[in-house]
Biopython code that builds the backbone (N, CA, C, O; Angstrom):
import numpy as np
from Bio.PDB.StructureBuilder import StructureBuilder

atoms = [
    (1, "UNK", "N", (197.106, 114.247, 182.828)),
    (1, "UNK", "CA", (197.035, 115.600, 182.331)),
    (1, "UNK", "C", (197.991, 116.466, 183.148)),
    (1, "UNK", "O", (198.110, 116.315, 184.364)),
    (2, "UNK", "N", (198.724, 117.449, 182.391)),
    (2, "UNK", "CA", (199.917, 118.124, 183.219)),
    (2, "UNK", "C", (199.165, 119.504, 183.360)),
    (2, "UNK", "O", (198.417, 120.070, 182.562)),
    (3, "UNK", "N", (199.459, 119.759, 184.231)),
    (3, "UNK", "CA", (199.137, 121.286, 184.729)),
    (3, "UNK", "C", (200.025, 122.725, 183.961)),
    (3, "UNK", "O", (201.196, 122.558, 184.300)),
    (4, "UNK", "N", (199.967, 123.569, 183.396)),
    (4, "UNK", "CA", (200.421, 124.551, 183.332)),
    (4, "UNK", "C", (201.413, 125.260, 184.816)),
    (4, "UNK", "O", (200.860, 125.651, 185.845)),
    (5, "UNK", "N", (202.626, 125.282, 184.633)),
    (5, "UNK", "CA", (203.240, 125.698, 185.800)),
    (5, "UNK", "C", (202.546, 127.646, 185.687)),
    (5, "UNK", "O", (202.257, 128.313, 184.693)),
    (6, "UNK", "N", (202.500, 128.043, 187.377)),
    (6, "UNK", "CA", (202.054, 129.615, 187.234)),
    (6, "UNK", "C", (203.317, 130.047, 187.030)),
    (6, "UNK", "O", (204.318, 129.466, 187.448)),
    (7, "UNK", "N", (203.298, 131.699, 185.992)),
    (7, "UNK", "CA", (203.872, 132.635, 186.050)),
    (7, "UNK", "C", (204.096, 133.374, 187.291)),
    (7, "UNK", "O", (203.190, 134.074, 187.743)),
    (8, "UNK", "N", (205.273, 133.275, 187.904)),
    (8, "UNK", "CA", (205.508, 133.940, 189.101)),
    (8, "UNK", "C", (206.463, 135.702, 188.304)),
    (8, "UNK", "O", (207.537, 135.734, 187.703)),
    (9, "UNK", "N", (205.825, 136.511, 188.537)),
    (9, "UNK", "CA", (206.004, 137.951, 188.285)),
    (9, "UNK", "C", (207.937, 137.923, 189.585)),
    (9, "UNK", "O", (207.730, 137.516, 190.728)),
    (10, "UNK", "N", (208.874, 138.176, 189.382)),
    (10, "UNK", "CA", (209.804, 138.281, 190.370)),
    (10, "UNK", "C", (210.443, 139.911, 190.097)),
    (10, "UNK", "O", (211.068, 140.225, 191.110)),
    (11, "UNK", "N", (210.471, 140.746, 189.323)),
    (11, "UNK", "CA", (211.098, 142.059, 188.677)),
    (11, "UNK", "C", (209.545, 142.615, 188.295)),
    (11, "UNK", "O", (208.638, 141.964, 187.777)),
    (12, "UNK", "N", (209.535, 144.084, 188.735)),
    (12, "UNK", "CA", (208.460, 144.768, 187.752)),
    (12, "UNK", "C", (209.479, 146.001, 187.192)),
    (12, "UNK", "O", (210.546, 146.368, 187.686)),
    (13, "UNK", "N", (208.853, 146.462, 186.113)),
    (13, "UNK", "CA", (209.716, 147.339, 185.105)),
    (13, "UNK", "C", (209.843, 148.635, 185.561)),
    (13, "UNK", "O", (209.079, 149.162, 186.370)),
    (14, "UNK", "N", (210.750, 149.120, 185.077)),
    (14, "UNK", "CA", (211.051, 150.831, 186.004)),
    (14, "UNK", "C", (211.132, 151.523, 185.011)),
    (14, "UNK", "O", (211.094, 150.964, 183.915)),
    (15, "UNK", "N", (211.248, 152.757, 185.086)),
    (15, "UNK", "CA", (211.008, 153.808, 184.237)),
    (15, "UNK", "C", (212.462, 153.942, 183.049)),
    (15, "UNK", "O", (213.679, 154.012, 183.220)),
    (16, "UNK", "N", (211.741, 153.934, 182.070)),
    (16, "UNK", "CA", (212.733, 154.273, 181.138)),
    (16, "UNK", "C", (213.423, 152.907, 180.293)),
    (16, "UNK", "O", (214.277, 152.777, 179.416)),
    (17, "UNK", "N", (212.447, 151.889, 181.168)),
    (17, "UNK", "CA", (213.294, 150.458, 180.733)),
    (17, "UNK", "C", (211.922, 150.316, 179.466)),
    (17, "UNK", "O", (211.837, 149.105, 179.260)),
    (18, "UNK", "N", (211.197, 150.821, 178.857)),
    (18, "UNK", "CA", (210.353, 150.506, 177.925)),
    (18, "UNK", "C", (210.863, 150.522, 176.704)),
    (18, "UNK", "O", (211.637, 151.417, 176.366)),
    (19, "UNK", "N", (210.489, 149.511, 175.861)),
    (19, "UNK", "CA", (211.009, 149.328, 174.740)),
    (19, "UNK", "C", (210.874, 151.049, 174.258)),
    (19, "UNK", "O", (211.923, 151.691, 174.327)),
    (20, "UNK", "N", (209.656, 151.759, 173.796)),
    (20, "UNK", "CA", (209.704, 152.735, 173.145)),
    (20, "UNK", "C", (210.100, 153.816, 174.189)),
    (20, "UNK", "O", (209.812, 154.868, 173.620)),
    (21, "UNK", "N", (210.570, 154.098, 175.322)),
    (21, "UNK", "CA", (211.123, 154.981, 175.979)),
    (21, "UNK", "C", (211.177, 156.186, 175.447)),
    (21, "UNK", "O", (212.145, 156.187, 174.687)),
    (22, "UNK", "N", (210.512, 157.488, 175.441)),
    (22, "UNK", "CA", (210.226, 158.576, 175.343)),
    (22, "UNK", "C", (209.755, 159.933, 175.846)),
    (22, "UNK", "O", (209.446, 159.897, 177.037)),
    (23, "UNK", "N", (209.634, 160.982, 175.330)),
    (23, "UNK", "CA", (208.863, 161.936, 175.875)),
    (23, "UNK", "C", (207.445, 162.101, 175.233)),
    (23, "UNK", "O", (207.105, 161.335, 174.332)),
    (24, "UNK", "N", (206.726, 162.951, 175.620)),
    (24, "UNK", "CA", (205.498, 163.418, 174.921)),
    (24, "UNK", "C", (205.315, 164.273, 173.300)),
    (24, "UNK", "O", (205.949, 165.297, 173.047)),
    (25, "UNK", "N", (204.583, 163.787, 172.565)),
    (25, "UNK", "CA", (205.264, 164.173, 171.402)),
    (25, "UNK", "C", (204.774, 165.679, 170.896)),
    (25, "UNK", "O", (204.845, 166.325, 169.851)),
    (26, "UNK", "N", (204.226, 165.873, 172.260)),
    (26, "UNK", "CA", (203.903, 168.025, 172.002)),
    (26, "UNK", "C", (203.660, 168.239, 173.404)),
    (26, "UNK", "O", (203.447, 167.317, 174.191)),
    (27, "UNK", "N", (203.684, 169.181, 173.644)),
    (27, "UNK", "CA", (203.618, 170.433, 174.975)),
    (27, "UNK", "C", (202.076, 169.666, 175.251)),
    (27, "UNK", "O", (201.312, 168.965, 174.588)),
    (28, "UNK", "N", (202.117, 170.317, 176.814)),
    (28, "UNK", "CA", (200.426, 170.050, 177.351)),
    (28, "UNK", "C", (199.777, 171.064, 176.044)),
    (28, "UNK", "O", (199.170, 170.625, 175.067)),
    (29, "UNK", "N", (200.036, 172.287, 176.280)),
    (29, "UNK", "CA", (199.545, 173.549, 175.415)),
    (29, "UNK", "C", (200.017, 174.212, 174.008)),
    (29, "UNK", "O", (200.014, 175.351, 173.541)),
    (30, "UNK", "N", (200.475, 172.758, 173.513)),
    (30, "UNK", "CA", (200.555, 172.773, 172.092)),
    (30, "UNK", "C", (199.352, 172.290, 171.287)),
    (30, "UNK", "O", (199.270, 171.250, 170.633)),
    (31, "UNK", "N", (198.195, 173.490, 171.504)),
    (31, "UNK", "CA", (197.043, 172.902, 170.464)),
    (31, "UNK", "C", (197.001, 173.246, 169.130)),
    (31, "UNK", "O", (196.193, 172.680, 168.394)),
    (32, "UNK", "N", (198.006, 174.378, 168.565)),
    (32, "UNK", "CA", (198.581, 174.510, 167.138)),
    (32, "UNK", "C", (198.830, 173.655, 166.371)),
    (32, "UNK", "O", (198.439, 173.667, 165.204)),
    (33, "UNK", "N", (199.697, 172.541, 167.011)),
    (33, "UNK", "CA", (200.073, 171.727, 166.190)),
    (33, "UNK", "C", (199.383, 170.935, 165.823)),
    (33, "UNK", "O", (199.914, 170.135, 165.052)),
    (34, "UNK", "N", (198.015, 170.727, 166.114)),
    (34, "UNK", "CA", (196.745, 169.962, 165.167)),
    (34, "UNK", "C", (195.788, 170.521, 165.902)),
    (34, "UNK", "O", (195.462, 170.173, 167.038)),
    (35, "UNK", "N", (195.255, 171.532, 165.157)),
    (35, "UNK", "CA", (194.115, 172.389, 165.548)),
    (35, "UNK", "C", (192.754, 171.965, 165.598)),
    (35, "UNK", "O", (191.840, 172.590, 166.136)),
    (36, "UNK", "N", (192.625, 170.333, 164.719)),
    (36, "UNK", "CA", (191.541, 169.801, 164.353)),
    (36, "UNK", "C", (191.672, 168.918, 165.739)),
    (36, "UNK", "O", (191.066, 169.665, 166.507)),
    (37, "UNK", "N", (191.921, 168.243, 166.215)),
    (37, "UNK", "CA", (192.338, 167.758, 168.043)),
    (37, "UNK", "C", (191.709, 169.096, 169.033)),
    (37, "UNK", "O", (190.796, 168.909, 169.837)),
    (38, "UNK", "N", (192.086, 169.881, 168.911)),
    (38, "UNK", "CA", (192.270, 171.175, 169.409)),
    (38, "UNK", "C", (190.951, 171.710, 169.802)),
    (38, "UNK", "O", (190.544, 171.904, 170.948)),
    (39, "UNK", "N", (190.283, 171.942, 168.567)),
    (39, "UNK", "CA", (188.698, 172.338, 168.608)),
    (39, "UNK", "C", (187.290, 171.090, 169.152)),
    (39, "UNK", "O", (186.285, 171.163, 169.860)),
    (40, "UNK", "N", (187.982, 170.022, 168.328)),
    (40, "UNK", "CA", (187.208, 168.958, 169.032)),
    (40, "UNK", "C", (187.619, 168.529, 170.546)),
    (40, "UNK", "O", (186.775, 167.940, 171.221)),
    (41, "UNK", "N", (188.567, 168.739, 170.949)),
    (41, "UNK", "CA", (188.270, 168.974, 172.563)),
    (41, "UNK", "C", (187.552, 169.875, 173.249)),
    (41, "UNK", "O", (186.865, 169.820, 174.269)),
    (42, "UNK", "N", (187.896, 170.860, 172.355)),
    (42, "UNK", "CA", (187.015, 172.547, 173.051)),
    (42, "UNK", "C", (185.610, 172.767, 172.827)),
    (42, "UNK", "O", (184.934, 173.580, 173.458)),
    (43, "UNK", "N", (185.195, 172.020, 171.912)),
    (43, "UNK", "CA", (183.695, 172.045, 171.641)),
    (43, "UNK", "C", (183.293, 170.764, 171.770)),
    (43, "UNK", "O", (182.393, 170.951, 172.589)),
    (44, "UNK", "N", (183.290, 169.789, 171.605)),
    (44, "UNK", "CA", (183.337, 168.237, 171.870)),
    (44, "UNK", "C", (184.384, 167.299, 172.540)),
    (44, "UNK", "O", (185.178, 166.546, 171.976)),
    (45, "UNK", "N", (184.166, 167.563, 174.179)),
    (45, "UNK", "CA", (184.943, 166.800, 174.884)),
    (45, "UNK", "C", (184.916, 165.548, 175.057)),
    (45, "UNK", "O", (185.962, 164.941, 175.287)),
    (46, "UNK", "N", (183.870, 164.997, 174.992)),
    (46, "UNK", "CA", (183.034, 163.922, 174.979)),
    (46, "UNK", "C", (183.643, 162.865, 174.087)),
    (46, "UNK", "O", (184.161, 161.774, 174.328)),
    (47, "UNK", "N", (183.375, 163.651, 172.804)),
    (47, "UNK", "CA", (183.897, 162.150, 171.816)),
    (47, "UNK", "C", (185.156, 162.434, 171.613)),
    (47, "UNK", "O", (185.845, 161.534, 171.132)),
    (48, "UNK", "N", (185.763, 163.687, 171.907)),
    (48, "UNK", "CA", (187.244, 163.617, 171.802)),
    (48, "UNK", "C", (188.138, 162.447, 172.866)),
    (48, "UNK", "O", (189.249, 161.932, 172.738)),
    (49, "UNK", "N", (186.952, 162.312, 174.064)),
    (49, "UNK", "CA", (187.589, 161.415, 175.770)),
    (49, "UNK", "C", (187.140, 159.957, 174.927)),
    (49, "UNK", "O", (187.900, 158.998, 175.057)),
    (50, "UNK", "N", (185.774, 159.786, 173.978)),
    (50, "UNK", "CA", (185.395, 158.692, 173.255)),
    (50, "UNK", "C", (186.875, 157.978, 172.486)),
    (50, "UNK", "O", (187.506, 156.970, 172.804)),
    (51, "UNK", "N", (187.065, 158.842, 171.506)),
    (51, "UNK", "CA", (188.318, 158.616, 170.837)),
    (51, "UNK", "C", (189.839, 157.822, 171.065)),
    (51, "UNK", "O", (190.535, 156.912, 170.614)),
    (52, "UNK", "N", (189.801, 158.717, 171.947)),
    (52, "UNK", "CA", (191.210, 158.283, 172.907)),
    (52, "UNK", "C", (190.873, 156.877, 173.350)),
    (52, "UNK", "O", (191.642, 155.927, 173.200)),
    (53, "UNK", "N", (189.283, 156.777, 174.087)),
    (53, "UNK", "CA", (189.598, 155.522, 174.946)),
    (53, "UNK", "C", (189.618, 154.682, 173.980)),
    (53, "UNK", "O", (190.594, 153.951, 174.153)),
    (54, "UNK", "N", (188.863, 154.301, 172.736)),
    (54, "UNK", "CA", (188.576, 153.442, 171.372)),
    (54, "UNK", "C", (189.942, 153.760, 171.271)),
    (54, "UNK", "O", (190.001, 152.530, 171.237)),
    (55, "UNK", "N", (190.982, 154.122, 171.196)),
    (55, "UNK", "CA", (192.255, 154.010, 170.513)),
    (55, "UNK", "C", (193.170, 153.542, 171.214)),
    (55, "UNK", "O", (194.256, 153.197, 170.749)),
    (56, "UNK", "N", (192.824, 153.463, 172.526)),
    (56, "UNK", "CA", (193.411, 152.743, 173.192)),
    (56, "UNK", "C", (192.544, 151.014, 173.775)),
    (56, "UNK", "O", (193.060, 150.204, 174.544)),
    (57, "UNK", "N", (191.655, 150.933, 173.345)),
    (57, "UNK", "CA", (190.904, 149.567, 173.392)),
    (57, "UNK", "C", (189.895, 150.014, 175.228)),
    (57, "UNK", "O", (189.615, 149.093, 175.995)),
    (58, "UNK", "N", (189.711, 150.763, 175.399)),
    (58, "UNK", "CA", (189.435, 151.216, 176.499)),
    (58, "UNK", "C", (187.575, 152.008, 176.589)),
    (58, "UNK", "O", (186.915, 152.715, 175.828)),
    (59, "UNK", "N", (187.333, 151.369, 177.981)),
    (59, "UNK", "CA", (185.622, 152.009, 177.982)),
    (59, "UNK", "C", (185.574, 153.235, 177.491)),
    (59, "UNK", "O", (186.696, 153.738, 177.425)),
    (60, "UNK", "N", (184.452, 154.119, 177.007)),
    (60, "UNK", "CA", (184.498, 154.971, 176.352)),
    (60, "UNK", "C", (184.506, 155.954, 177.970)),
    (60, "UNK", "O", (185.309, 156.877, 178.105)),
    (61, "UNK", "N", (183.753, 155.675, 178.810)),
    (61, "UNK", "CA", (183.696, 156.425, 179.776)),
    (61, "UNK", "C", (185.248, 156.847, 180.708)),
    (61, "UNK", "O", (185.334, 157.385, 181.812)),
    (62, "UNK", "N", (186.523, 156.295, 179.639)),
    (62, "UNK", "CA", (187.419, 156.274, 180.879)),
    (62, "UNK", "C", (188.736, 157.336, 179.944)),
    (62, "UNK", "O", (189.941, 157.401, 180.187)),
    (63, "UNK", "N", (188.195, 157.824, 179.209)),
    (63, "UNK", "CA", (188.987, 158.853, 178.107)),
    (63, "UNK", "C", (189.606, 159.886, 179.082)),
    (63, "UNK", "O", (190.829, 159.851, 179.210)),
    (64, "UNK", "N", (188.996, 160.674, 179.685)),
    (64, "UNK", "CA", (189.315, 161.471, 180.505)),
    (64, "UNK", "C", (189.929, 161.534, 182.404)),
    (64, "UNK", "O", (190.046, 162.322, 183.342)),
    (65, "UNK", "N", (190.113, 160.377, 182.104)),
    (65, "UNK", "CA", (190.943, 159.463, 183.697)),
    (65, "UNK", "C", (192.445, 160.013, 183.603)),
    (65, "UNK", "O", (193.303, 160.249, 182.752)),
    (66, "UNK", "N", (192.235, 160.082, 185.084)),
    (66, "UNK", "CA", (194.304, 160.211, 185.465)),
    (66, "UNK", "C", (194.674, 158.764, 185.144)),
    (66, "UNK", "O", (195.800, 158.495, 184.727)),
    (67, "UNK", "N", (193.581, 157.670, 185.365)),
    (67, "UNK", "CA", (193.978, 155.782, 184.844)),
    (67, "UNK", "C", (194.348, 156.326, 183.440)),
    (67, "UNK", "O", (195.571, 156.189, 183.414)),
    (68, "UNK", "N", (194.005, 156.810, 182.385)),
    (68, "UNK", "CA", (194.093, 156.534, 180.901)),
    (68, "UNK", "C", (195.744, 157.401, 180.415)),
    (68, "UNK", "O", (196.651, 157.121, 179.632)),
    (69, "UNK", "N", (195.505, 158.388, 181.245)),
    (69, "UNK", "CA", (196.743, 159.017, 181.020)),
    (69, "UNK", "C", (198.089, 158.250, 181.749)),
    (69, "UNK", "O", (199.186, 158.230, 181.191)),
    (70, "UNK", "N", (197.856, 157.676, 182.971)),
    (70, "UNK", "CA", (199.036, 156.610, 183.378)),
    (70, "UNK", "C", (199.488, 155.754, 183.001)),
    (70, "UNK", "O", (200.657, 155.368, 183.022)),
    (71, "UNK", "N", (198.113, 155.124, 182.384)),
    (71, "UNK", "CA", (198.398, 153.616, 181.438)),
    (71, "UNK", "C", (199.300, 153.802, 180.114)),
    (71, "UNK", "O", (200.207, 153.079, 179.701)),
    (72, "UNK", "N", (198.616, 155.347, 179.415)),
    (72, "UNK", "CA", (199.154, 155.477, 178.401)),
    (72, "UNK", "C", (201.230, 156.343, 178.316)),
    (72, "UNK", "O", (201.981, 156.237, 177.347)),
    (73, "UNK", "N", (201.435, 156.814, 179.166)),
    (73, "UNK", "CA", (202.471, 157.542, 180.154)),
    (73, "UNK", "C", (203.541, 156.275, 180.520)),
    (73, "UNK", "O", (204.707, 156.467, 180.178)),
    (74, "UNK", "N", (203.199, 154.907, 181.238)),
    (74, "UNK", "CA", (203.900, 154.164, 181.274)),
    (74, "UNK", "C", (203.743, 153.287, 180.251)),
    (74, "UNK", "O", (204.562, 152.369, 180.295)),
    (75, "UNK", "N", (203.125, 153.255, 179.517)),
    (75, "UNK", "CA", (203.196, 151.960, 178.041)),
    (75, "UNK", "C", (204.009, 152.431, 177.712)),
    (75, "UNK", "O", (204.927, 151.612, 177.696)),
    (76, "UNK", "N", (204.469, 153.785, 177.241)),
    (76, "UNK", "CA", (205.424, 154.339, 176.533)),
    (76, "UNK", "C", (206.537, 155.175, 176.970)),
    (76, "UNK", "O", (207.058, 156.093, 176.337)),
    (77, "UNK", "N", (206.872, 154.690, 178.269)),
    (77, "UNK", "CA", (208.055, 155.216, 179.221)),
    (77, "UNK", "C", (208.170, 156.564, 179.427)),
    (77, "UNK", "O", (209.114, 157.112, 179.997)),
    (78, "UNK", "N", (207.256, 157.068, 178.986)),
    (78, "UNK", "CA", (207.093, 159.192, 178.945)),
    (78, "UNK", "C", (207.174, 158.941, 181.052)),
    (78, "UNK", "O", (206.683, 158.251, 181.944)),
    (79, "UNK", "N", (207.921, 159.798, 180.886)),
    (79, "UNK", "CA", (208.514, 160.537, 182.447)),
    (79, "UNK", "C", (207.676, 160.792, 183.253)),
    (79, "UNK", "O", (206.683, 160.623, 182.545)),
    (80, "UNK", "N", (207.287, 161.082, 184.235)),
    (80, "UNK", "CA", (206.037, 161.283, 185.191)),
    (80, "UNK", "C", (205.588, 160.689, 186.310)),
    (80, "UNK", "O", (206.397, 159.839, 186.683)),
    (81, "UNK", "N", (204.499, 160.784, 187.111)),
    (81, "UNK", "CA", (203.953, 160.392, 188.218)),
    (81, "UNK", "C", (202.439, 160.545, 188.366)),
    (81, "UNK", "O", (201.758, 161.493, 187.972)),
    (82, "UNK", "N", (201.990, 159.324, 189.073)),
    (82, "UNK", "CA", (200.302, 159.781, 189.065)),
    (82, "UNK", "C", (200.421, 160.807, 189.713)),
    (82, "UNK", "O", (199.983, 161.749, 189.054)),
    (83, "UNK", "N", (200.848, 161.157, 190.822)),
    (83, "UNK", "CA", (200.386, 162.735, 191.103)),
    (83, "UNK", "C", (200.573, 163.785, 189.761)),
    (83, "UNK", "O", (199.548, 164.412, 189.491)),
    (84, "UNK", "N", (201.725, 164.041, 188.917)),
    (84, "UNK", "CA", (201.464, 164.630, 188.105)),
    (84, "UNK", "C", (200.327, 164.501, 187.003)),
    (84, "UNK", "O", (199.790, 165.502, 186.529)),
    (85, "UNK", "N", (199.950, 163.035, 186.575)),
    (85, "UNK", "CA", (198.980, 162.905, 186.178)),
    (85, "UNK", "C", (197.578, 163.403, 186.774)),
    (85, "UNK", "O", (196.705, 164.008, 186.153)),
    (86, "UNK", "N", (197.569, 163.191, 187.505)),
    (86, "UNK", "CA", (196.057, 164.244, 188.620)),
    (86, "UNK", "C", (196.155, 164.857, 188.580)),
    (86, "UNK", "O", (195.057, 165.410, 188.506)),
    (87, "UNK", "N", (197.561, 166.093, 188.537)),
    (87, "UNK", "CA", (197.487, 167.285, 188.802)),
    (87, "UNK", "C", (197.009, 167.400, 187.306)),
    (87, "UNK", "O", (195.796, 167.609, 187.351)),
    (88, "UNK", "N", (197.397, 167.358, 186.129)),
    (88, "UNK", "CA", (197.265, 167.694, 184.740)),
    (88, "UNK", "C", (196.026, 167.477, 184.387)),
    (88, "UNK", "O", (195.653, 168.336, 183.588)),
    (89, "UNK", "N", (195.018, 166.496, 184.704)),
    (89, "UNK", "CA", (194.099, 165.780, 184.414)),
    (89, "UNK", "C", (192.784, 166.742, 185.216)),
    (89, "UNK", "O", (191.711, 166.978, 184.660)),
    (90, "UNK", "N", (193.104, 167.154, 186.443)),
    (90, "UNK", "CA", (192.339, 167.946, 187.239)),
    (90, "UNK", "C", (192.701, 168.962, 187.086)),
    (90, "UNK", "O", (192.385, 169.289, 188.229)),
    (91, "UNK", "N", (193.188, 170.015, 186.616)),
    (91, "UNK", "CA", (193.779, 171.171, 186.807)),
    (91, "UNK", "C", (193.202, 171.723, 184.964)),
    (91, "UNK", "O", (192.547, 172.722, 184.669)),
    (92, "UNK", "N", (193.775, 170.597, 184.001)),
    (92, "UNK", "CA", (193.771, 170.983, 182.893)),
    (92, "UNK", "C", (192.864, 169.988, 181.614)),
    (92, "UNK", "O", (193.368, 169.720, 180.524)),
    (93, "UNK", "N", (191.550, 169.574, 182.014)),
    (93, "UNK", "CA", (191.560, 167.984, 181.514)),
    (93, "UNK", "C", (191.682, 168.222, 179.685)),
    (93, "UNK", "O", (192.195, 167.436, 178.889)),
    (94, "UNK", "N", (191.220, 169.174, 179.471)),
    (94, "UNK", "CA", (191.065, 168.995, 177.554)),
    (94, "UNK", "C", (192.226, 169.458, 177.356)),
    (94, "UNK", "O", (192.749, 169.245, 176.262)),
    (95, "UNK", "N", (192.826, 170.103, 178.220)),
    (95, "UNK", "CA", (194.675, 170.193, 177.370)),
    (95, "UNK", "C", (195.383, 168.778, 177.776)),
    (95, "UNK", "O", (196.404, 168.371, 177.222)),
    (96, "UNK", "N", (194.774, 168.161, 178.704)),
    (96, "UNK", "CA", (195.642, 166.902, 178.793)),
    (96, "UNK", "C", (194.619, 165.537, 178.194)),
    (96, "UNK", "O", (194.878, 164.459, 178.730)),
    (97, "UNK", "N", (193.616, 165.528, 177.247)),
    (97, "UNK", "CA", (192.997, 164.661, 176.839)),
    (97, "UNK", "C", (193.202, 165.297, 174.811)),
    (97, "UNK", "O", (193.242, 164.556, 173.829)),
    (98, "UNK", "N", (193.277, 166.656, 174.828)),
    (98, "UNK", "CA", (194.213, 166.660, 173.699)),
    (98, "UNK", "C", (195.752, 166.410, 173.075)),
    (98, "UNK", "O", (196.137, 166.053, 171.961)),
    (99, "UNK", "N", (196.376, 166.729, 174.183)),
    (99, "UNK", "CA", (197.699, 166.291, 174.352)),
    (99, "UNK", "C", (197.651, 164.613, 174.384)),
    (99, "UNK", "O", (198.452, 164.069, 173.625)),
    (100, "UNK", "N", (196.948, 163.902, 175.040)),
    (100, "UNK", "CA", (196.798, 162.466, 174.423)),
    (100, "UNK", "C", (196.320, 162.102, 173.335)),
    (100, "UNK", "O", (196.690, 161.004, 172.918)),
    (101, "UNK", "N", (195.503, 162.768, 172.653)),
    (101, "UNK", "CA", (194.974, 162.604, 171.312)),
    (101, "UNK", "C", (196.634, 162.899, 170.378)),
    (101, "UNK", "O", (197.360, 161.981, 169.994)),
    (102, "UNK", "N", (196.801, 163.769, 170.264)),
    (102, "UNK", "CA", (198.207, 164.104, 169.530)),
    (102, "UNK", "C", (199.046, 163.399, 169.517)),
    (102, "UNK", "O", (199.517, 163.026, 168.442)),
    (103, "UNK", "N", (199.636, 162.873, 170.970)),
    (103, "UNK", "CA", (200.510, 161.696, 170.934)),
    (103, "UNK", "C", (200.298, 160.524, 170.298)),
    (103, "UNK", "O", (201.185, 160.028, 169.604)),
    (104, "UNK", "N", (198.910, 159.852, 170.485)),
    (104, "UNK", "CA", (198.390, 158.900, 169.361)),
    (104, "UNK", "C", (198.732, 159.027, 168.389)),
    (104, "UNK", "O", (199.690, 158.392, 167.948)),
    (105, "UNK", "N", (197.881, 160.138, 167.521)),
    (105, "UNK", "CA", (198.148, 160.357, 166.231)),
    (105, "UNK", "C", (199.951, 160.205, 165.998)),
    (105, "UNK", "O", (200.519, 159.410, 165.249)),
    (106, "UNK", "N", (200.405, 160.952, 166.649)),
    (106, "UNK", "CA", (201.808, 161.137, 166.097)),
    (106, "UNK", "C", (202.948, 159.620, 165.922)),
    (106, "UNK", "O", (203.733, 159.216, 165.064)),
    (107, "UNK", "N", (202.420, 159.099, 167.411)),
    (107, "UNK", "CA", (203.272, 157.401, 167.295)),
    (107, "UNK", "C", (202.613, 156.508, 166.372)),
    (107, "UNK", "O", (203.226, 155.460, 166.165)),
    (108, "UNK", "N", (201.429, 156.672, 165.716)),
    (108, "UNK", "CA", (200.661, 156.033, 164.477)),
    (108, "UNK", "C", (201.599, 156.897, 163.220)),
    (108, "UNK", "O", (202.104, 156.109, 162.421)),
    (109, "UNK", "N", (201.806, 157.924, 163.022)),
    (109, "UNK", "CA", (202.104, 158.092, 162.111)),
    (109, "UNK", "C", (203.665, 157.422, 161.835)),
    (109, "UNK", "O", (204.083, 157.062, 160.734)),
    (110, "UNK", "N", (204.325, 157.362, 162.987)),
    (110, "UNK", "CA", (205.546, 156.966, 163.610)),
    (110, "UNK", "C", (205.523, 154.837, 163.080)),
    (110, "UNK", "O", (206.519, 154.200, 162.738)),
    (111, "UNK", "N", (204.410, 154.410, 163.177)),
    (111, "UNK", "CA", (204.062, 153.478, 163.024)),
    (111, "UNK", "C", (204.631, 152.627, 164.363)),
    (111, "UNK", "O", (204.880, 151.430, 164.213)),
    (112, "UNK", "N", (204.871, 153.383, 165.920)),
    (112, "UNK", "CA", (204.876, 152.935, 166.770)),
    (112, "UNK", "C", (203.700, 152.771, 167.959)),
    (112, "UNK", "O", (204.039, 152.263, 169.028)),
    (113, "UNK", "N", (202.724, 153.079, 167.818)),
    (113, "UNK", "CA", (201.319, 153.013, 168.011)),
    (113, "UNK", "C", (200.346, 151.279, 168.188)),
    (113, "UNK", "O", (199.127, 151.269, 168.354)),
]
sb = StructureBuilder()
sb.init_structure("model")
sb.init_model(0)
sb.init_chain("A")
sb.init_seg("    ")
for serial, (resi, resn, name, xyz) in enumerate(atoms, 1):
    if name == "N":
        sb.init_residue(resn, " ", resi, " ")
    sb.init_atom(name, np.array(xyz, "f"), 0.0, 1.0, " ", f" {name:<3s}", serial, name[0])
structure = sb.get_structure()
């Protein structure tokens, strides 16, 4: 019986080298542009942080993480730093857990999602 040789990792990926390489597809404080995102953060944070994490295959409890916003930030080469992520996440969490809701929606509609 032959063994599977291990994957030795030798390069990890740097910014901007992601296939979909991008920015964010609205402002932190663009809640106009889908007002229905918008209100269900502001009155229902909960299943709006639910949402996100289910859309990203993720515990429901982890919607509202500086983890969910990094993971989702480098999957898709958007510019940044965990410190900026903390700062946004702590400073602002339903403008930055709506602002992830939006981006979803928008790279689904994009059919890059």
């Amino acid at each position: 019986m032959q063994q599977a040789q291990p994957i030795v990792v030798v390069t990890q990926p740097q910014r901007g080298g992601y296939p979909h390489g991008s920015n964010w597809q609205t402002g932190l404080l663009d809640c106009c542009s889908d007002c229905g995102v918008c209100l269900c953060g502001t009155f229902c944070t909960i299943c709006l942080a639910c949402q996100v994490a289910s859309d990203m295959n993720e515990c429901c409890l982890c919607g509202t993480s500086v983890a969910m916003r990094t993971l989702y930030r480098t999957r898709y080469g958007i510019p940044g730093s965990i410190c900026s992520d903390f700062m946004v996440t702590f400073c602002c969490t339903v403008c930055s857990l709506c602002q992830l809701k939006r981006d979803i929606n928008r790279r689904r509609q994009m059919n890059a999602f």
